[in-house]
C-alpha positions as CSV (number, residue, x, y, z in Angstrom):
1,X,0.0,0.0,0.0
2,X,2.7,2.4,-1.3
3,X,2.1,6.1,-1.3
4,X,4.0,9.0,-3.4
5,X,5.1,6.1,-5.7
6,X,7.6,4.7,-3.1
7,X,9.2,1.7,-3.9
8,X,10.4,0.8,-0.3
9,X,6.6,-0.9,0.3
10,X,7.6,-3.1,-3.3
11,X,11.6,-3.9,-2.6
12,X,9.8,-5.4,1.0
13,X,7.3,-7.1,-0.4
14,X,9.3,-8.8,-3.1
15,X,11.5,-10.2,-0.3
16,X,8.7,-11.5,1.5
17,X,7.4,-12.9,-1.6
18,X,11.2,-14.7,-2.0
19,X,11.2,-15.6,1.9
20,X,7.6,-17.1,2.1
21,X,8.8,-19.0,5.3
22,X,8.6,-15.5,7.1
23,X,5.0,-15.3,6.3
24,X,4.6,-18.9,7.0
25,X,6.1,-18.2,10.5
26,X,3.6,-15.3,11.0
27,X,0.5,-17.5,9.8
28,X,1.6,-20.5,11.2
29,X,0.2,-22.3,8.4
30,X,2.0,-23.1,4.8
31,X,1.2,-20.7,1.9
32,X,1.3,-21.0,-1.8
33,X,4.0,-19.1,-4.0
34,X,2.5,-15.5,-3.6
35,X,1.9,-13.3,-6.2
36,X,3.4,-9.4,-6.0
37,X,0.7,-7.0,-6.6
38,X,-2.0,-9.1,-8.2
39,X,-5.1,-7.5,-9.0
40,X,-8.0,-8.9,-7.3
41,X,-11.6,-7.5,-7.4
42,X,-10.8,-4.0,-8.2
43,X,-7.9,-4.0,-5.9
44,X,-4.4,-4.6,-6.8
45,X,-2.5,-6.4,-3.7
46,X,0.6,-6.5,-2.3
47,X,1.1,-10.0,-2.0
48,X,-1.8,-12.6,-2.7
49,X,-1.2,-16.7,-1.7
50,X,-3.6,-19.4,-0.7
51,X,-3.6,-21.7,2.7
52,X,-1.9,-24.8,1.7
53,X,-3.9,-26.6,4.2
54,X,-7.6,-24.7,3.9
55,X,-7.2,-23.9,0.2
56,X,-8.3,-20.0,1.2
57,X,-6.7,-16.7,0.5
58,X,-4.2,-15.2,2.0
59,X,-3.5,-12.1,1.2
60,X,-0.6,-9.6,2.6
61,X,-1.4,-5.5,2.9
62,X,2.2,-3.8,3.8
63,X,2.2,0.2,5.0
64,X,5.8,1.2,6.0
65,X,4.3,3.8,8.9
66,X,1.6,3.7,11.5
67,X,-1.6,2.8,10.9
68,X,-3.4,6.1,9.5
69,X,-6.8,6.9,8.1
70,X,-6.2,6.6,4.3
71,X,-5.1,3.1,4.8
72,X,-7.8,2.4,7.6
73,X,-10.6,3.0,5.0
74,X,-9.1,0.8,2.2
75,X,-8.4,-2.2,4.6
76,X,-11.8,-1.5,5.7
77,X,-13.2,-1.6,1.8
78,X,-11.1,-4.7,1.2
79,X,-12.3,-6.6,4.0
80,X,-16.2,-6.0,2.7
81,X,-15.2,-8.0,-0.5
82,X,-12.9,-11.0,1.2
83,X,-14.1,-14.5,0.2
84,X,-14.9,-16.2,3.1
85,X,-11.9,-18.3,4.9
86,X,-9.5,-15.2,3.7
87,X,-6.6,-14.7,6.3
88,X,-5.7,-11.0,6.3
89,X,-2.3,-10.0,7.2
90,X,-1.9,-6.3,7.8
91,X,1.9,-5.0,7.8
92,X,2.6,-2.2,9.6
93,X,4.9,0.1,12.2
94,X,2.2,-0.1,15.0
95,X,-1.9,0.1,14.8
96,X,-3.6,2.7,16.3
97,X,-5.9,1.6,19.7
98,X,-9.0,3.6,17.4
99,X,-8.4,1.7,14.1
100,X,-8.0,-1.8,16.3
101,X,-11.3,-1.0,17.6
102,X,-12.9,-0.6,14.8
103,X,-11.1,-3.8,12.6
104,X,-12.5,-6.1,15.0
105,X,-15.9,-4.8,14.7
106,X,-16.0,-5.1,11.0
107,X,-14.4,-8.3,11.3
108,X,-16.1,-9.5,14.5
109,X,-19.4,-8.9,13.0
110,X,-19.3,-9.2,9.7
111,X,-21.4,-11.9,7.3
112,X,-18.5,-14.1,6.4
113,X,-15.9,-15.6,8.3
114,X,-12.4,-14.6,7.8
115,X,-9.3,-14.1,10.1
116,X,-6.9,-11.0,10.3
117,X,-3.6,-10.3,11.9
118,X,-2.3,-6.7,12.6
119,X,1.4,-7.6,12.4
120,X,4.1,-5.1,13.6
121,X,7.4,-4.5,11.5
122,X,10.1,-3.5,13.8
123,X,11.6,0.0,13.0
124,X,15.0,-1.2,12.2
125,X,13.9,-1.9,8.7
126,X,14.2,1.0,7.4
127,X,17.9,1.7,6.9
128,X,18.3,-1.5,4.7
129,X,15.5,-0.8,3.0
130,X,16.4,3.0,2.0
131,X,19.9,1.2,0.9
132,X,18.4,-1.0,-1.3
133,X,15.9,1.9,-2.4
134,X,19.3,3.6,-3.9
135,X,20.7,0.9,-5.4
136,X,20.7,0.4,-9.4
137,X,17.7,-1.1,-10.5
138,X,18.8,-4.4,-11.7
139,X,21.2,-5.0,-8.6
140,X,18.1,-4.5,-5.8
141,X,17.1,-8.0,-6.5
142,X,20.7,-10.0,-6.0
143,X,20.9,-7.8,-2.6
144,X,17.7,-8.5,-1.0
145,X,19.8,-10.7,1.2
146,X,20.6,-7.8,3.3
147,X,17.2,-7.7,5.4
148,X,18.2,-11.2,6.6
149,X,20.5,-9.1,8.8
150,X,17.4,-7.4,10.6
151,X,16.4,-8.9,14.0
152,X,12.9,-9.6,14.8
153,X,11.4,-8.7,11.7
154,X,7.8,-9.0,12.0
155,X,5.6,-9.9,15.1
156,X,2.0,-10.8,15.7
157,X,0.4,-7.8,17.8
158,X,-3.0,-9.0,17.5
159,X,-4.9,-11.6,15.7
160,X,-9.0,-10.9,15.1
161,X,-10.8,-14.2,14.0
162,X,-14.8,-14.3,12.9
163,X,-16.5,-17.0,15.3
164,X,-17.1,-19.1,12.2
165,X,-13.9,-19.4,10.9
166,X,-12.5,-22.4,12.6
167,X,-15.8,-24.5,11.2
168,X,-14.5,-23.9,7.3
169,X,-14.4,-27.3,5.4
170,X,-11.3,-27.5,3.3
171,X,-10.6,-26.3,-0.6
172,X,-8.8,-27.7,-3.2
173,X,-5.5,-25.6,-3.3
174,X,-5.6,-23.6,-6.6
175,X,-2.6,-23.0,-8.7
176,X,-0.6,-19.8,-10.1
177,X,0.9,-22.6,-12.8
178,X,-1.6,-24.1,-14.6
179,X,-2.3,-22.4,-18.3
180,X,-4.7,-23.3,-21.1
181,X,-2.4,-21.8,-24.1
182,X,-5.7,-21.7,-26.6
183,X,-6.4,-18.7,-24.2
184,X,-4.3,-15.3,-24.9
185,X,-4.5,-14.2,-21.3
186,X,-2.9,-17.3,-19.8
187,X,-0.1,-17.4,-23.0
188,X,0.7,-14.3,-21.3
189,X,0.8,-15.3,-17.9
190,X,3.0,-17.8,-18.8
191,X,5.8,-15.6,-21.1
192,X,5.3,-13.4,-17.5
193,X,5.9,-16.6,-15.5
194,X,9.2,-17.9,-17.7
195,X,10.4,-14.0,-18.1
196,X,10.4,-13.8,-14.5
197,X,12.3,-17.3,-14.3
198,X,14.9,-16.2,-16.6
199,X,15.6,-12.6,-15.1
200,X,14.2,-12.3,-11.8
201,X,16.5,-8.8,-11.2
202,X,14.4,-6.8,-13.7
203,X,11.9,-5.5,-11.4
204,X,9.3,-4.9,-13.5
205,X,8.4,-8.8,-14.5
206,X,7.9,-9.5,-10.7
207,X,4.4,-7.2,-10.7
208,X,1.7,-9.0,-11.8
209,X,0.2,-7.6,-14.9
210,X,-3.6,-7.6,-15.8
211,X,-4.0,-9.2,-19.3
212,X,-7.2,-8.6,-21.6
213,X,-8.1,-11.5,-23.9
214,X,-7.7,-9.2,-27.2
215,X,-4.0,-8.0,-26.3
216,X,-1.2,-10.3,-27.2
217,X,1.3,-7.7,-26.0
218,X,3.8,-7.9,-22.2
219,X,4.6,-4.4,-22.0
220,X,7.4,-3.5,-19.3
221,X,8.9,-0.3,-18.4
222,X,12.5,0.6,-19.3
223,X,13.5,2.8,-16.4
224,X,11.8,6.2,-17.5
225,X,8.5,7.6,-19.3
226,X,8.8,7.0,-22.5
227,X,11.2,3.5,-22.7
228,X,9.3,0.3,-22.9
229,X,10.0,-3.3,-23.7
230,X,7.2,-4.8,-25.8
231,X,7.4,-8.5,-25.8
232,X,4.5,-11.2,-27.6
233,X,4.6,-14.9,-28.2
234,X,2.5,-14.5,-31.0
235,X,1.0,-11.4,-33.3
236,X,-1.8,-10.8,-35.6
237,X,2.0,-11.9,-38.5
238,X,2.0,-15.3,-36.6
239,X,5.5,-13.6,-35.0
240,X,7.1,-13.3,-32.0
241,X,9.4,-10.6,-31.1
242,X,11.0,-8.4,-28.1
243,X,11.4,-4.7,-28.8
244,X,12.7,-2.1,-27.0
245,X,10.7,1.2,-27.7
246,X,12.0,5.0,-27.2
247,X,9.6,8.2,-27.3
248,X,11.1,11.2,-29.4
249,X,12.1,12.5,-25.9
250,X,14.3,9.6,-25.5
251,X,15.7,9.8,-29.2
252,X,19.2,10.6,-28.0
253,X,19.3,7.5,-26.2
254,X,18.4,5.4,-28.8
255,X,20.3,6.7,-31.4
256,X,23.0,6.1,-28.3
257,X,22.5,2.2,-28.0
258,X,21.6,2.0,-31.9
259,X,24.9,3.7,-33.1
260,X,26.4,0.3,-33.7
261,X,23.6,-2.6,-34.6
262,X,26.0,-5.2,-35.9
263,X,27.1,-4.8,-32.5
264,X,23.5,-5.9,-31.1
265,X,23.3,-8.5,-33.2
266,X,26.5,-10.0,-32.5
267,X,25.8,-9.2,-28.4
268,X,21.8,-10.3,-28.1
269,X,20.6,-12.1,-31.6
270,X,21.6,-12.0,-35.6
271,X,17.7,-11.2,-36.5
272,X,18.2,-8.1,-34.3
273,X,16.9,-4.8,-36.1
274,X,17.2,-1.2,-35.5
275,X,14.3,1.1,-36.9
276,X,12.2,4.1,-36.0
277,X,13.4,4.3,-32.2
278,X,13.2,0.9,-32.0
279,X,15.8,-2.2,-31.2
280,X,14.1,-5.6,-31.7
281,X,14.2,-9.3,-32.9
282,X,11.3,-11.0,-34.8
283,X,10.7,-14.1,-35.6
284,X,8.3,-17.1,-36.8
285,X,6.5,-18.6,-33.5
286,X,7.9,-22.2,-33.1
287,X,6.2,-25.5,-33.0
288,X,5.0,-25.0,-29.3
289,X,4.4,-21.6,-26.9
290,X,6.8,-23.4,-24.6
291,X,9.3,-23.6,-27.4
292,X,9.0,-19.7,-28.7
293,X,8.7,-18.2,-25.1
294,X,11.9,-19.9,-24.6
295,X,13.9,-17.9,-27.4
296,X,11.6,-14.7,-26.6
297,X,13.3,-15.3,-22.8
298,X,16.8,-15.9,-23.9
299,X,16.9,-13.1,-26.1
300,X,15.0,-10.8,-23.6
301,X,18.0,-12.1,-20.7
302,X,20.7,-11.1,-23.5
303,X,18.7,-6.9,-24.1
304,X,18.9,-6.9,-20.5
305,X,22.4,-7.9,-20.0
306,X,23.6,-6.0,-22.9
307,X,21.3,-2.9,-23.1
308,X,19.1,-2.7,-19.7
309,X,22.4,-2.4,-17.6
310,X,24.4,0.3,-19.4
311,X,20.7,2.2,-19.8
312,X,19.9,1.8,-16.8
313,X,23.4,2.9,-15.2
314,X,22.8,5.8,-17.4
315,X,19.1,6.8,-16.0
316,X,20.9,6.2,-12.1
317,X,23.7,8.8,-13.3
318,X,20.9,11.1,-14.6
319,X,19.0,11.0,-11.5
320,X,22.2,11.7,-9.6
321,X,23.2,14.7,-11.0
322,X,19.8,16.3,-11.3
C-alpha cells in the first residue's frame, strides 16, 4: 500500500514474496508461491497466496508507517469483499488503539468468516530498506539478502478471528501454474511466468500484470516515461518478437545504443533490427508456446544484460546529477 510512488513498500514485499517462510512463520500455516501486486476484485494487492492446508486466500497489505486513516478505510473496503476463509495479514509500524477497535468490529461482525492479523514490522527496517531503495535497478534483487540481517522482523500484535472461521471445510488448493495456451491471457501469464524465471533482477516482471483476452502484447517499463520493452509470443504476422521502444524525448538515447547494430546483433541475436526508435528481434513462432517463449526469454535475458544495464546505469547517473 505504497504512497507517493515509493518503492520501499515493493523492494519489502518482493522479499517476503522470496522468503515465504517468514510469512509462514507469522501465519503459522503453509502458503502458496504468492503473487506481487496481483489484481484482485478492483484492488491490486501486495502480496496474494492461498492456505496450503484450507485452500483460502491469504492475502498480505504492507504500509511502512503507523496505521493512518487513508489506509484504515481501504483495509476497511477490502475486508467488505474477502471471500470467506480469507486470512488478512496487515503489515505495519504499530496500529492505532481507534483503528483496532474498529477492525474487530468489522471483522467481528461481519457476514462471512475470515481471520486478520495486525502484524508489527520493527523500525529497524528501514535503513536497509532505503539502501536497497538507492541501489541500481537491476542489482536491488541480488541484494535483498541484506534484510536477513534485521532482527525480529515481524511480530503478531494482534490476531481478530470471525466465530465461524474455525468451522470452514477444506478447498482444493488452486494454482498460479496451470495455463490453457488456446487462451491469450494465460499465454501471457506464462511468457510473464518464464520471463520472471529467466531474469528475476528486472523488477518490473515480478508485478503481476492484468491481461485482456484481445491483447497479445507484455509491455514493461524501461527505467523512464517513455522507454518500454514490448514483448508477444504470438502477433496478428503469426511472429514473435522483443522490442525495445523510445519516445522522441528519449531519441538521444536510442540513437545512443543504436549507433552500432552489428554490434547488437553479435551481443543479443543475428535477426536483431534497429528502426524508427526501436531495437528488436522477430521471428516465426515455433512448434510450441513453450518452445517460442523460450527464445523470446533468452533473447530478452541477453537486451537486459547488454542494453538494460548500461541504460539503466545511465538513468541512475541522470538522476544523480539532477
Amino acid at each position: 500500500m505504497s504512497l507517493k510512488g515509493s518503492e520501499r513498500e515493493f523492494i519489502f514485499s518482493l522479499y517476503l514474496k522470496e522468503h515465504k517462510s517468514i510469512l509462514e512463520e507469522v501465519m503459522g500455516r503453509g502458503i502458496t508461491e504468492p503473487l506481487l501486486e496481483s489484481y484482485w476484485k478492483g484492488y491490486k494487492l501486495d502480496l496474494f497466496g492461498y492456505d496450503r492446508v484450507m485452500g483460502t486466500s491469504v492475502i498480505a497489505e504492507l504500509w511502512l508507517g503507523k496505521s493512518d486513516s487513508y489506509h484504515q478505510e481501504r483495509l476497511l473496503k477490502l475486508i467488505d469483499v474477502l471471500d470467506e476463509g480469507t486470512t488478512l495479514l496487515y503489515l505495519a509500524f504499530g496500529f492505532q488503539v481507534a483503528h483496532v477497535r474498529e477492525l474487530e468490529q468489522q471483522v467481528g461482525c461481519g457476514g462471512k468468516p475470515i481471520k486478520l492479523l495486525l502484524v508489527r514490522i520493527t523500525d529497524e527496517i528501514m535503513e536497509p530498506l532505503e539502501t536497497l531503495n538507492s541501489k541500481h535497478k537491476l542489482e536491488v534483487y541480488g541484494s535483498l539478502g541484506a534484510l536477513r540481517e534485521v532482527p525480529n522482523l515481524l511480530r503478531v500484535v494482534k490476531t481478530i478471528e470471525h466465530p465461524g472461521f474455525k468451522h470452514l471445510s477444506l478447498k482444493p488448493v488452486p494454482t498460479n501454474q496451470e495455463f490453457d495456451f488456446t487462451k491469450r491471457v494465460d499465454v501471457n501469464r506464462y511468457l510473464l511466468y518464464r520471463l520472471r524465471e529467466a531474469v528475476p533482477n528486472f523488477l518490473p516482471l515480478q508485478r503481476e500484470k492484468h491481461f485482456v483476452e484481445d491483447n497479445a502484447t507484455l509491455i514493461l517499463g524501461g527505467g523512464r516515461t517513455g522507454i518500454q520493452f514490448y514483448i508477444s509470443a504470438r502477433n496478428r504476422r503469426n511472429l514473435a518478437f522483443v522490442e525495445l521502444r523510445f519516445d522522441e524525448a528519449n531519441r538521444e538515447l536510442f540513437r545512443l545504443f543504436a549507433a552500432k547494430p552489428w554490434l547488437l546483433r553479435e551481443k543479443i541475436d543475428e535477426r536483431v533490427k534497429v528502426q524508427d526508435n526501436r531495437i528488436g528481434c522477430y521471428f516465426k513462432v515455433l512448434d510450441s508456446v513453450e518452445a517460442t517463449v523460450d527464445e523470446l526469454a533468452r533473447i530478452f535475458g541477453r537486451m537486459i544484460k547488454h542494453i538494460g544495464y548500461p541504460l539503466f546505469d545511465i538513468l541512475q547517473y541522470e538522476r544523480q546529477m539532477a
